[in-house]
C-alpha positions as CSV (number, residue, x, y, z in Angstrom):
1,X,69.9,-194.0,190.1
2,X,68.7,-197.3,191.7
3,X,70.1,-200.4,191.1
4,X,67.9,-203.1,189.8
5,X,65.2,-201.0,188.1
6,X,65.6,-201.0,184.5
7,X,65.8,-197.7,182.8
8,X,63.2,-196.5,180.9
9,X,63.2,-194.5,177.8
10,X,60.9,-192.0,176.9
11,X,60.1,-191.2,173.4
12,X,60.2,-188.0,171.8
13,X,56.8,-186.0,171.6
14,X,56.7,-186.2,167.9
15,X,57.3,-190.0,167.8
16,X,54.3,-190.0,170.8
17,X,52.0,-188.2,168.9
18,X,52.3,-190.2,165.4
19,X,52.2,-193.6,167.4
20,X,49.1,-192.2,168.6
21,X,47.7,-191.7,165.4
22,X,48.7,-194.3,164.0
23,X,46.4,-196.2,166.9
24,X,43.8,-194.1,165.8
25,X,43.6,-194.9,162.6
26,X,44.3,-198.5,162.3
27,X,41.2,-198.5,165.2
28,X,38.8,-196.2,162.6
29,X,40.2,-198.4,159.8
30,X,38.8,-201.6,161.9
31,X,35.6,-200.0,162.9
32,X,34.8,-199.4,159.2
33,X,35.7,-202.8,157.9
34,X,33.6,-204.2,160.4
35,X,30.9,-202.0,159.6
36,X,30.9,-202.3,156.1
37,X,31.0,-206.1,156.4
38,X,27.8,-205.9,158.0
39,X,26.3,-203.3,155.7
40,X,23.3,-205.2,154.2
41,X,22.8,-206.0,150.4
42,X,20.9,-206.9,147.8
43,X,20.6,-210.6,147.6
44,X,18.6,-213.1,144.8
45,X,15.6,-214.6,146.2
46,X,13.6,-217.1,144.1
47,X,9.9,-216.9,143.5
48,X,7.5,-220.5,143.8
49,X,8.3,-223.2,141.5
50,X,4.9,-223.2,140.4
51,X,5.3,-219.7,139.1
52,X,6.1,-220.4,135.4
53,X,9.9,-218.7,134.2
54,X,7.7,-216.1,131.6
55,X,5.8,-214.6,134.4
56,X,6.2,-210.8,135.2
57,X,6.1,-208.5,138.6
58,X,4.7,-205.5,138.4
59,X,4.8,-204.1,141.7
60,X,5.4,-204.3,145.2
61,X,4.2,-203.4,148.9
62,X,5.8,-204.2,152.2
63,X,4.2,-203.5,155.9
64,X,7.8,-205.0,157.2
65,X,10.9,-207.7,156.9
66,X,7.8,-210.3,157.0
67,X,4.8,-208.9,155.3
68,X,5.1,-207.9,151.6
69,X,3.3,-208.9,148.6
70,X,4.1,-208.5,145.0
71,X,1.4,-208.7,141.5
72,X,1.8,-209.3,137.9
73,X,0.9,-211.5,135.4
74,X,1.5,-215.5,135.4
75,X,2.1,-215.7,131.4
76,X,1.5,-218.8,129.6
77,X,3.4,-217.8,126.5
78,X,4.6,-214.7,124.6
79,X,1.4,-214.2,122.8
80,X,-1.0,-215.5,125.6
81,X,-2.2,-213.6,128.2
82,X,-1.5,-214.8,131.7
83,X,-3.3,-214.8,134.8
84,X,-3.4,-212.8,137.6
85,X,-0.4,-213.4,140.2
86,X,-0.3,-212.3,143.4
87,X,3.0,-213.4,145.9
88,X,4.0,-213.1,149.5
89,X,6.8,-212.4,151.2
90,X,6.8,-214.1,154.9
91,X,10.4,-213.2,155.7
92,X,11.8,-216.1,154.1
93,X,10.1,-217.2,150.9
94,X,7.7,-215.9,148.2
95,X,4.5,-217.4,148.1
96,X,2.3,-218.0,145.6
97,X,-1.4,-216.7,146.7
98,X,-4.8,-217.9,146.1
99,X,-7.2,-216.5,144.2
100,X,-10.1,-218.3,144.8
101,X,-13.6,-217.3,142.4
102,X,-10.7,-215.6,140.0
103,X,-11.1,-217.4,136.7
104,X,-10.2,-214.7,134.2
105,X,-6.9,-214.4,132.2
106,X,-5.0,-210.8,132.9
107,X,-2.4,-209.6,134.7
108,X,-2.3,-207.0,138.3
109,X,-0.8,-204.1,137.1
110,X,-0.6,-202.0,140.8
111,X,-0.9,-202.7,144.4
112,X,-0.8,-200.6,147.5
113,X,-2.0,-200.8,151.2
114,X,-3.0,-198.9,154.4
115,X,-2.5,-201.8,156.2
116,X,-2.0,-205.6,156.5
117,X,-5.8,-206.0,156.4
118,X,-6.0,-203.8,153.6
119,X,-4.6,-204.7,150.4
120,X,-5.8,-203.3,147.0
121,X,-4.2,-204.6,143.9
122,X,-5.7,-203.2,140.6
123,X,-5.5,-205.2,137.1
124,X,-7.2,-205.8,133.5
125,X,-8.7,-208.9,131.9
126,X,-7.5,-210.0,128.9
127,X,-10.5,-208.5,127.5
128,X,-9.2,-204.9,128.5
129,X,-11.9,-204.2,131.6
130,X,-10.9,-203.1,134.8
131,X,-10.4,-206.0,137.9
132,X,-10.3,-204.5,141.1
133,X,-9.2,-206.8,144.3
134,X,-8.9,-206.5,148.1
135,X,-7.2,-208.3,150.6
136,X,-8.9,-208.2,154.0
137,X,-6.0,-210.3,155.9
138,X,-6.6,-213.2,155.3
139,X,-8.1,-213.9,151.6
140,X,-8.1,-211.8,148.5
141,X,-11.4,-211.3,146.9
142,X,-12.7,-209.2,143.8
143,X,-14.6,-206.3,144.6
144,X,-16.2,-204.3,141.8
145,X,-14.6,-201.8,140.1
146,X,-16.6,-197.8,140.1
147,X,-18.4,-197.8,137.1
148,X,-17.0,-196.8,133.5
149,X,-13.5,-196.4,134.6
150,X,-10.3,-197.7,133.6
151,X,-8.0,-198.2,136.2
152,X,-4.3,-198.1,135.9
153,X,-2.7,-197.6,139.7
154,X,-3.5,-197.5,143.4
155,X,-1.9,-196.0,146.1
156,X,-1.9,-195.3,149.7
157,X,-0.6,-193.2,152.0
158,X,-1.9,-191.5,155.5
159,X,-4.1,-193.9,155.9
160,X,-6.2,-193.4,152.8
161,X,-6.3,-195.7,149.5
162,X,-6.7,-194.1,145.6
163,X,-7.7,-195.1,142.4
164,X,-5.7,-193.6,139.3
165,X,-7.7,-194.2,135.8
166,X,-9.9,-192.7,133.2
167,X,-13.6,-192.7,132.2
168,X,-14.5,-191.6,129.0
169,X,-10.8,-190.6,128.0
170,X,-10.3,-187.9,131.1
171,X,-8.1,-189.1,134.2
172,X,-9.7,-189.7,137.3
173,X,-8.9,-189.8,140.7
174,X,-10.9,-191.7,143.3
175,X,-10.5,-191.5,147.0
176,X,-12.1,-194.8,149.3
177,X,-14.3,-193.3,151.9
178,X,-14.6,-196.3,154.4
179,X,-17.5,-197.5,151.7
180,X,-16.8,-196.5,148.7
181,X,-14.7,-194.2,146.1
182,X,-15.5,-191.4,145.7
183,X,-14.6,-188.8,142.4
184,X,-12.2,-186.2,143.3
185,X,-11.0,-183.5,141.7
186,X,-8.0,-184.1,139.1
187,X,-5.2,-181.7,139.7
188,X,-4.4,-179.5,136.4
189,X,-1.9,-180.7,134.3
């Protein structure tokens, strides 16, 4: 033995192998706080002041963290029908949209898009007809509605925009075509 060197002590292979567990798991048990810490949630996010408290959403669209817009109905009262309300989502804050040439008293009932340039929200007037709009990126605009149907949804997806409804108390499905909509045939059932 040499003089000066302190002894060391080597620990049984049993004691080894559960110290080295032990690492192991207090480091897994770190990892997984940290990652549940970061783990994001649901958080409250409150629409325009201008938007009065009985107002209703309907639905929703998002292209992203920063582009999304909701629709529904800016009520007036329980037994008044509202106006149509359209908000946007910039990533921070709802905003309220304008509506500019939009005078009638309803509510948007769907909304769906094939891209940030295209925006379709579909509605009804207080009167019951059918209020079709369009967002082209940068204002929303009414756009007439195919004749004799009532709509109730759109929806997108693959790059292609439909109309859900009925006419003349059979559904309907309409496809846009770049100009129009076009009838197409309603699955059985």
């Amino acid at each position: 033995m040499t003089r000066g060197l302190p002894r060391t002590r080597r620990l049984p292979l049993a004691r080894r192998l559960l110290v080295a567990a032990l690492a192991v798991a207090m480091t897994l048990v770190a990892v997984m706080s940290s990652a549940a810490a970061e783990a994001p949630s649901w958080q409250h996010v409150p629409v325009p002041a201008e938007v009065r408290p009985q107002a209703g959403l309907n639905e929703a669209v998002a292209f992203g963290p920063d582009r999304a817009w909701t629709v529904g109905a800016d009520a007036v009262g329980r037994q008044a029908p509202g106006f149509p309300l359209v908000l946007r989502w910039d990533g921070t804050a709802w905003k309220r949209q304008s509506l500019p040439g939009i005078r009638w008293q309803g509510e948007l009932l769907s909304i769906a898009a094939t891209s940030p340039t295209a925006v379709w929200a579909v509605g009804r007037d207080s009167a019951g007809g059918t209020r079709l709009l369009r967002h082209d990126g940068k204002a929303w605009t009414e756009s007439p509605p195919p004749g004799g149907v009532a709509l109730t949804r759109v929806a997108a997806g693959g790059g292609e925009t439909w109309l859900i409804g009925s006419r003349a108390g059979a559904q309907v499905l309409l496809r846009r075509d770049g100009s129009g909509w076009q009838d197409m045939p309603v699955p059985p059932g």
